[in-house]
N, CA, C and O atoms as a GROMACS GRO file, in nm:
protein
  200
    1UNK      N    1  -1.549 -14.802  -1.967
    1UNK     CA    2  -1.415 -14.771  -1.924
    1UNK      C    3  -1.336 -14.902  -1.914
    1UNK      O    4  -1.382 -15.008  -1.872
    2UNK      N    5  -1.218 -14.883  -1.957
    2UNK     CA    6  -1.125 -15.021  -1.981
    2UNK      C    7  -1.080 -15.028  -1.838
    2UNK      O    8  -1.083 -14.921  -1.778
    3UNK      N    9  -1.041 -15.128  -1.774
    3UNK     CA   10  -0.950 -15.132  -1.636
    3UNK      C   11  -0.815 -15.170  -1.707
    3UNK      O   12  -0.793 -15.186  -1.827
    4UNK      N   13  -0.725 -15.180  -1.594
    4UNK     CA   14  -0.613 -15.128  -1.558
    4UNK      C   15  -0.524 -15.278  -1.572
    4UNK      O   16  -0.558 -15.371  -1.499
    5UNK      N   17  -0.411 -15.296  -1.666
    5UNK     CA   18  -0.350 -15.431  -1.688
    5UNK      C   19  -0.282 -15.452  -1.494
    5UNK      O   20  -0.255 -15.350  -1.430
    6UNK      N   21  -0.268 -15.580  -1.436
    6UNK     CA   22  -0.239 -15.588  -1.370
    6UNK      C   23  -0.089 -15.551  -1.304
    6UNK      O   24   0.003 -15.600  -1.371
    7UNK      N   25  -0.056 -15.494  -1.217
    7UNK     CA   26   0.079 -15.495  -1.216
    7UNK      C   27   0.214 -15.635  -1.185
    7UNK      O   28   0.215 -15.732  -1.108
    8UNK      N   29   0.271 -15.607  -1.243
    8UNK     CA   30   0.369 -15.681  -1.210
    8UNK      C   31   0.537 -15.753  -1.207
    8UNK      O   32   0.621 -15.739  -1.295
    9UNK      N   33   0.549 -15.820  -1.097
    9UNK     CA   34   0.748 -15.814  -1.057
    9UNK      C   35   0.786 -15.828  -1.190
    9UNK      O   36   0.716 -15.875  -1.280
   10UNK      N   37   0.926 -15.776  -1.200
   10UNK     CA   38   0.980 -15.844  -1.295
   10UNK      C   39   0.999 -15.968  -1.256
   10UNK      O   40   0.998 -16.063  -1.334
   11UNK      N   41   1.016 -15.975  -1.142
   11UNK     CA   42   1.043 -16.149  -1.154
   11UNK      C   43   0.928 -16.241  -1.215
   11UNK      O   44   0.930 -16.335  -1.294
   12UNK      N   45   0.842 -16.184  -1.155
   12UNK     CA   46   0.693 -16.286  -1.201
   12UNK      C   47   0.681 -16.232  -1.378
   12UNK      O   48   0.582 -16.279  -1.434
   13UNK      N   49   0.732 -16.181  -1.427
   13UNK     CA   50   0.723 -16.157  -1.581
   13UNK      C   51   0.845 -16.272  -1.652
   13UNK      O   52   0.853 -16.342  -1.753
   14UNK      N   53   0.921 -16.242  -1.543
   14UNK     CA   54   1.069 -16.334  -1.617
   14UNK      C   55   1.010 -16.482  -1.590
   14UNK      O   56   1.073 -16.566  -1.655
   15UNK      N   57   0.910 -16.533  -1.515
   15UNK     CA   58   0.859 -16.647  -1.475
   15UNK      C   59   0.787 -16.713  -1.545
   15UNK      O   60   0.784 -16.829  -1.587
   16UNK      N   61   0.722 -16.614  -1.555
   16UNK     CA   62   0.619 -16.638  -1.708
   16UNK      C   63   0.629 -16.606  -1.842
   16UNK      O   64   0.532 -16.581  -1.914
   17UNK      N   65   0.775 -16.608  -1.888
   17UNK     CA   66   0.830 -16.570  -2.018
   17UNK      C   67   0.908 -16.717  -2.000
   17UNK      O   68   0.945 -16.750  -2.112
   18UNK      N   69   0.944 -16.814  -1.906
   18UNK     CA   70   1.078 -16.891  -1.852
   18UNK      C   71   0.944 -17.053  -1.923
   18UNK      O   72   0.962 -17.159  -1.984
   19UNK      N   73   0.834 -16.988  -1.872
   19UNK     CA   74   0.715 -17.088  -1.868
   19UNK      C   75   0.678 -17.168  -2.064
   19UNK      O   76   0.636 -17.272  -2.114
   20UNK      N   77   0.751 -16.973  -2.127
   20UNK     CA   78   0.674 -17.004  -2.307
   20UNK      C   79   0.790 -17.060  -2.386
   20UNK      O   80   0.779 -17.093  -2.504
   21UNK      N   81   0.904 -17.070  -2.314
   21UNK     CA   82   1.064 -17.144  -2.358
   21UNK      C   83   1.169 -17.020  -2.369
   21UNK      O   84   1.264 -17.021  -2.448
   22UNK      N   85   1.145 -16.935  -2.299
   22UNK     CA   86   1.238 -16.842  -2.251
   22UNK      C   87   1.349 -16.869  -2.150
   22UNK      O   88   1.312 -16.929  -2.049
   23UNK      N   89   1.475 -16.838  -2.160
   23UNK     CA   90   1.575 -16.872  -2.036
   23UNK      C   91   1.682 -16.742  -2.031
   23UNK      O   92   1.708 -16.652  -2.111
   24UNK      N   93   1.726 -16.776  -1.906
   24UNK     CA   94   1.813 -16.578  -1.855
   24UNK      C   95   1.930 -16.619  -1.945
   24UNK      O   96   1.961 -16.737  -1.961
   25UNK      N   97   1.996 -16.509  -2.005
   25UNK     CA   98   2.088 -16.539  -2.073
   25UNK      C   99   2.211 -16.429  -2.030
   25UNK      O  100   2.321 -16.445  -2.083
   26UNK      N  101   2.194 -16.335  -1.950
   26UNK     CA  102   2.209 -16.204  -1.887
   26UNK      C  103   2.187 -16.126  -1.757
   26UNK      O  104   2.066 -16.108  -1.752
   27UNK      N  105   2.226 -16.089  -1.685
   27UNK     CA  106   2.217 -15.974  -1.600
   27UNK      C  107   2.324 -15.885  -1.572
   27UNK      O  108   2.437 -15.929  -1.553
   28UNK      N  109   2.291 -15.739  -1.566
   28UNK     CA  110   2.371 -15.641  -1.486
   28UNK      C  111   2.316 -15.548  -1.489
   28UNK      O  112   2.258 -15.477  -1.572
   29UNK      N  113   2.354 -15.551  -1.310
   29UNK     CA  114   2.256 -15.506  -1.203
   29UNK      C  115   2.083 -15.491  -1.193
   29UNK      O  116   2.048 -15.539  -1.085
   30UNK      N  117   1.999 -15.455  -1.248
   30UNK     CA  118   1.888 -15.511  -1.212
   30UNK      C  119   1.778 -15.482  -1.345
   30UNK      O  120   1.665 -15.435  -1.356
   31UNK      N  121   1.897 -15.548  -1.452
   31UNK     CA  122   1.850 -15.517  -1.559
   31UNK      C  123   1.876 -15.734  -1.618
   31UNK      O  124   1.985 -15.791  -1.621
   32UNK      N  125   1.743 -15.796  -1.653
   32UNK     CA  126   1.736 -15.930  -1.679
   32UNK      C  127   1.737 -15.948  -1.808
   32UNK      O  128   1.626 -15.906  -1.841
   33UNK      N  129   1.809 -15.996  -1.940
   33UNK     CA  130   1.808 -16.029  -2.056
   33UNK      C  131   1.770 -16.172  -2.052
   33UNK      O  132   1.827 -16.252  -1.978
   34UNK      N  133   1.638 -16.215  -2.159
   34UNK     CA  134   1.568 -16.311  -2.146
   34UNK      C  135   1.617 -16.380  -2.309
   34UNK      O  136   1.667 -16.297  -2.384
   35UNK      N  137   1.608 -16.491  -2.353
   35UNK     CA  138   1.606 -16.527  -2.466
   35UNK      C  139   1.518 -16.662  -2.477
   35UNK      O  140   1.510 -16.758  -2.399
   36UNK      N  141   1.445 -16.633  -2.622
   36UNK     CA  142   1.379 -16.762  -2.691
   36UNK      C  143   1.432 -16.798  -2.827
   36UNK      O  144   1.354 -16.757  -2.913
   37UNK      N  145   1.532 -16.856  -2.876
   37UNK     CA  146   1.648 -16.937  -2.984
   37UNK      C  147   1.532 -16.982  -3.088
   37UNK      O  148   1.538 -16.937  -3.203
   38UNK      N  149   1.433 -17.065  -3.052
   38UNK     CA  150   1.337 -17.103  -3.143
   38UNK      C  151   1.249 -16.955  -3.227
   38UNK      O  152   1.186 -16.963  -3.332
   39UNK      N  153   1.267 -16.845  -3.154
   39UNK     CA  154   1.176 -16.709  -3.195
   39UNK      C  155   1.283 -16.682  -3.270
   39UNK      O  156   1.284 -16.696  -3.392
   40UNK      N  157   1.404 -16.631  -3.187
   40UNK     CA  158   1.528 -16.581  -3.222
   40UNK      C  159   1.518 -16.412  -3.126
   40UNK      O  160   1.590 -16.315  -3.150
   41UNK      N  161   1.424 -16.417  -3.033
   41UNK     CA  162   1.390 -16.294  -2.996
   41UNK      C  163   1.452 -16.258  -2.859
   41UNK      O  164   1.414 -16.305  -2.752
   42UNK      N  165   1.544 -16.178  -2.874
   42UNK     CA  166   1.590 -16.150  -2.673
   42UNK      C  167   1.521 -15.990  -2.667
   42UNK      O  168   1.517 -15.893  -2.742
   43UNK      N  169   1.461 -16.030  -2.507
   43UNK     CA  170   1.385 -15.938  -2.436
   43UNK      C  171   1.484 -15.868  -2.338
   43UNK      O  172   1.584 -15.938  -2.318
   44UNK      N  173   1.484 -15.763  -2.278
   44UNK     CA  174   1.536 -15.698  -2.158
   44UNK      C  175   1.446 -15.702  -2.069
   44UNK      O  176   1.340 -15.727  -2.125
   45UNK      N  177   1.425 -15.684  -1.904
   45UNK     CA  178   1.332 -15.684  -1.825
   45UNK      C  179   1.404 -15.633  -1.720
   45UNK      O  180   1.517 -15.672  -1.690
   46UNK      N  181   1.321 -15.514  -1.644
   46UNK     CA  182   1.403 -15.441  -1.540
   46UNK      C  183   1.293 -15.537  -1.450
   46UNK      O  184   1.174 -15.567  -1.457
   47UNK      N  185   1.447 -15.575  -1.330
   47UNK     CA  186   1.387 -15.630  -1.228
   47UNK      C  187   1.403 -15.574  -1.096
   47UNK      O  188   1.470 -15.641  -1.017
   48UNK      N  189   1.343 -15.436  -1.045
   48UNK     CA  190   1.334 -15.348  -0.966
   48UNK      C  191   1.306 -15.405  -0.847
   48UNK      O  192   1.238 -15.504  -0.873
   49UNK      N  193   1.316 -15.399  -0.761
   49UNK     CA  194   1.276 -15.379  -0.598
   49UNK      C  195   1.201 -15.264  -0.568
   49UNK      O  196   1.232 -15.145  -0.562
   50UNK      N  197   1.066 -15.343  -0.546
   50UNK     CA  198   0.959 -15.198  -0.559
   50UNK      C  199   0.881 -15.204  -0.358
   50UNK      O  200   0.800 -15.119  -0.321
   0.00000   0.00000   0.00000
């Protein structure tokens, strides 16, 4: 049986996307747009209050 990926904040996701040359390029309301220029790739990330 496989276990279970860990859960986690958006913040701690946006932290560790900020870590691989990612930076916020976006927000509204609790929705985080991330970008990496060298990929060319922008991410969305809901950053909920759980």
């Amino acid at each position: 049986m496989t276990s279970k990926p860990p859960l986690l904040s958006g913040e701690e996701i946006i932290k560790a996307f900020k870590r691989i040359g990612y930076y916020k390029v976006h927000q509204r309301g609790s929705h985080v747009k991330i970008r990496n220029d060298s990929k060319g790739i922008t991410l969305t990330i809901p950053n909920y209050s759980s």
